[in-house]
C-alpha positions in Angstrom: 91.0 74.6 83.7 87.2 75.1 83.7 85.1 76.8 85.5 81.1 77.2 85.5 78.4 80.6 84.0 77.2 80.6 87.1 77.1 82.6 90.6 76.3 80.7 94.0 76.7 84.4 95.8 73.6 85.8 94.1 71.1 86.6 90.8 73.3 87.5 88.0 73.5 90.9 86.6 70.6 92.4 84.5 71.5 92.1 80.4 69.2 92.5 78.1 68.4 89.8 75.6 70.5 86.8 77.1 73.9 88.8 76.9 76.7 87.9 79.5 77.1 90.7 81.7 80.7 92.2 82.0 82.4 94.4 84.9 85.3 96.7 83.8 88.0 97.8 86.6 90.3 100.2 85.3 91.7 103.2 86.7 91.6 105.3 83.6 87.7 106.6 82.1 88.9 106.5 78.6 90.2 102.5 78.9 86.8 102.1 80.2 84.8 103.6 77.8 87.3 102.0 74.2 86.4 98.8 76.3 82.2 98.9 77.4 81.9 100.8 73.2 83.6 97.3 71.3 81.9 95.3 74.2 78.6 96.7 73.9 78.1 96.3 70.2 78.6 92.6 70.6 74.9 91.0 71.0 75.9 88.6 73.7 78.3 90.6 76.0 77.0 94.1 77.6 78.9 95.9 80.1 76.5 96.2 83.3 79.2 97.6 86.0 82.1 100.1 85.7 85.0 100.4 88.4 88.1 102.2 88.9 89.7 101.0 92.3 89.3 98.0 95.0 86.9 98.7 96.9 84.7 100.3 94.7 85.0 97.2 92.3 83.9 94.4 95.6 81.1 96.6 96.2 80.1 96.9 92.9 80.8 93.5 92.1 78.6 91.8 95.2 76.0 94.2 93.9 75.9 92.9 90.0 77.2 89.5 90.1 78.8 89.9 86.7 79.6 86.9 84.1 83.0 88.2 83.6 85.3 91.0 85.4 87.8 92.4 83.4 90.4 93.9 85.3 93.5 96.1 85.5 96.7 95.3 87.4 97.3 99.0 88.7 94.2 100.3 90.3 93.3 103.6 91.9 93.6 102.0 95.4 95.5 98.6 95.1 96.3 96.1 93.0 94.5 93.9 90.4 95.6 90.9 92.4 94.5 91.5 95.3 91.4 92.1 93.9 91.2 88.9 91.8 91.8 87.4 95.1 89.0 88.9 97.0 86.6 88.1 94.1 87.8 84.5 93.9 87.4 83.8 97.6 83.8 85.3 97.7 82.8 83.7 94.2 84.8 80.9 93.0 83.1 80.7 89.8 83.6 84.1 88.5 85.3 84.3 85.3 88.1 86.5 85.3 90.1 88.6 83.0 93.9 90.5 83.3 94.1 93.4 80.9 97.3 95.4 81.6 100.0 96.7 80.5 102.6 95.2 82.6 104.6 92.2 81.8 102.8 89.0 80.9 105.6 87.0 81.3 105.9 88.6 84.7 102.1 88.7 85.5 100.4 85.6 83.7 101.3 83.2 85.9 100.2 85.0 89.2 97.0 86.3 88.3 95.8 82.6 87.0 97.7 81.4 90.3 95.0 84.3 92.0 91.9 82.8 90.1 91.8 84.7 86.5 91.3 82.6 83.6 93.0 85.1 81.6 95.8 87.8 80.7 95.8 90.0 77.7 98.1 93.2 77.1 96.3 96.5 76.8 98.2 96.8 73.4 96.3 93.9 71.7 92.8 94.4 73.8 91.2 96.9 71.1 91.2 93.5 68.3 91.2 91.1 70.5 89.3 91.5 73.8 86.3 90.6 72.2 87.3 86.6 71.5 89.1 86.9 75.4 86.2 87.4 76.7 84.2 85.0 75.0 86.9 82.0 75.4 87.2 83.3 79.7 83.3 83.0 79.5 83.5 79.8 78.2 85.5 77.9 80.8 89.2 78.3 78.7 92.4 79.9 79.6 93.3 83.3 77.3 96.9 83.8 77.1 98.9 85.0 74.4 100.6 82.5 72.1 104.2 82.9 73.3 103.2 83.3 77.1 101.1 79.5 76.3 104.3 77.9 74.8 106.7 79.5 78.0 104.2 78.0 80.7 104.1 74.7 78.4 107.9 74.5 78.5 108.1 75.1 82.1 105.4 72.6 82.4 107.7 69.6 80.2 111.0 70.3 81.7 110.2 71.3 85.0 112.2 74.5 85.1 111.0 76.9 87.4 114.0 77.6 88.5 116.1 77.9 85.5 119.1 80.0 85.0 117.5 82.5 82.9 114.7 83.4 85.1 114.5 86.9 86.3 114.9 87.6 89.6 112.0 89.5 89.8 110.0 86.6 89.4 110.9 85.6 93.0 109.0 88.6 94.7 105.3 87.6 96.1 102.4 89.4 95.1 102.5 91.8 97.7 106.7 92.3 97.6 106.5 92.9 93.8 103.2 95.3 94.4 106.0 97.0 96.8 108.3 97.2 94.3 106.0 99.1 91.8 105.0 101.2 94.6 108.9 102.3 95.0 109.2 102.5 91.1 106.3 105.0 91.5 108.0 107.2 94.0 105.5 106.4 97.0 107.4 106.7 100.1 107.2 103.9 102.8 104.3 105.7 104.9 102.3 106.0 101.6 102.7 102.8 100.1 101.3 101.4 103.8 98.6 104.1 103.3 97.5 103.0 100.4 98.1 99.1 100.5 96.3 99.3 104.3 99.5 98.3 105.8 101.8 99.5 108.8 104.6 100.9 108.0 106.7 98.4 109.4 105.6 95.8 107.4 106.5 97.7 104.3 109.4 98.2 105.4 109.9 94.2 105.9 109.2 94.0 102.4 111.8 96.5 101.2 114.2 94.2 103.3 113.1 91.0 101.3 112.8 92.6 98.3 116.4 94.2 98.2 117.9 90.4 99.8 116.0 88.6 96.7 117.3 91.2 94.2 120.8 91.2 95.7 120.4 95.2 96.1 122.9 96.8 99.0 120.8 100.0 100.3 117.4 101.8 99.6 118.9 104.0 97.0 119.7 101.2 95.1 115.9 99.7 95.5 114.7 102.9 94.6 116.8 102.9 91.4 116.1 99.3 90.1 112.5 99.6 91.0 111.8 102.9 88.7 114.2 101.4 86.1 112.2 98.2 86.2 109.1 100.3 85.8 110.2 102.4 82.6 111.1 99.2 80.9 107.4 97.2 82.1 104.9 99.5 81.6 
């Protein structure tokens, strides 16, 4: 998987002294700021753009043309995926980067499926962000070691669908976005609020979810989804 340092959508973002410029989308201030302060003092990387939802990220995004995004998965107005998507459709050769909390094993997959080039855990960012971000800048996949050798052996053996995958892997993008919504305590009508949704349609993917989860009622949903959440994040 390679991609190229360059953006057909517009003139890059402004670093000084030949640095590649870097966006941060994150939700919370202080991730922001632990990540632009070890960025920053690195002589070719300088953080030009700072975001905390969606929207405000595309906008700021078109407006910079950054080098590399680093994103969150949970974001103040949506998900990280959706936005990955959005960026990827505008810019295909924007170099993306995952770092969140959640699951790799869970997330990995989907955001490279999305078009990141990367997914590291917010637990090993603060000594190792810096070298993500270089090797995502630099055409290469960053995953973790473990998460390399699972989507190797799937690779091999050709077992997507083995016996000890977790259901939860079945969910789309949007279904398992659902499903942390629920695990939040978002009711149906804020979920659609926030996801830009009707609240029909949510509700078509609390159906599917509880089918592919083998759940019998909404109680049940509810209770899976915030256990699933205590034990992922």
């Amino acid at each position: 998987m390679t991609s190229r340092s360059f953006h057909s959508g517009g003139p890059p973002a402004a670093a000084s002294g030949g640095a590649r410029a870097v966006m941060i989308v994150d939700d919370h201030p202080v991730v922001r700021q632990g990540l632009r302060l070890l960025l920053d003092r690195e002589p070719d990387l300088q953080v030009v753009a700072e975001a905390d939802g969606v929207t405000e990220a595309f906008t700021r995004f078109k407006e910079v043309h950054p080098d590399l995004v680093i994103i969150d998965l949970s974001l103040k107005d949506g998900s990280g995926i959706e936005l990955i998507k959005e960026i990827h459709a505008s810019e295909p050769d924007t170099h993306m980067l995952v770092s969140s909390m959640h699951d790799e094993s869970l997330f990995a997959e989907r955001v490279l499926r999305a078009g990141a080039k990367g997914f590291i855990s917010k637990q090993e960012a603060t000594g190792n962000i810096v070298d993500a971000a270089r090797q995502v800048l630099s055409g290469r996949v960053y995953l973790s070691p473990a998460m390399s050798d699972q989507m190797l052996h799937r690779l091999v053996s050709n077992d997507d669908d083995a016996a000890d995958k977790s259901p939860i892997e079945s969910l789309s993008d949007r279904e398992l976005e659902v499903f942390e919504m629920i695990g939040q305590g978002l009711t149906t009508r804020q979920i659609a609020a926030k996801l830009d949704l009707s609240p029909k349609t949510v509700e078509t993917y609390r159906e599917n979810i509880k089918s592919k989860l083998s759940l019998a009622n909404g109680t049940a949903l509810t209770r899976h989804a915030v256990q699933w959440l205590l034990e992922n994040t």
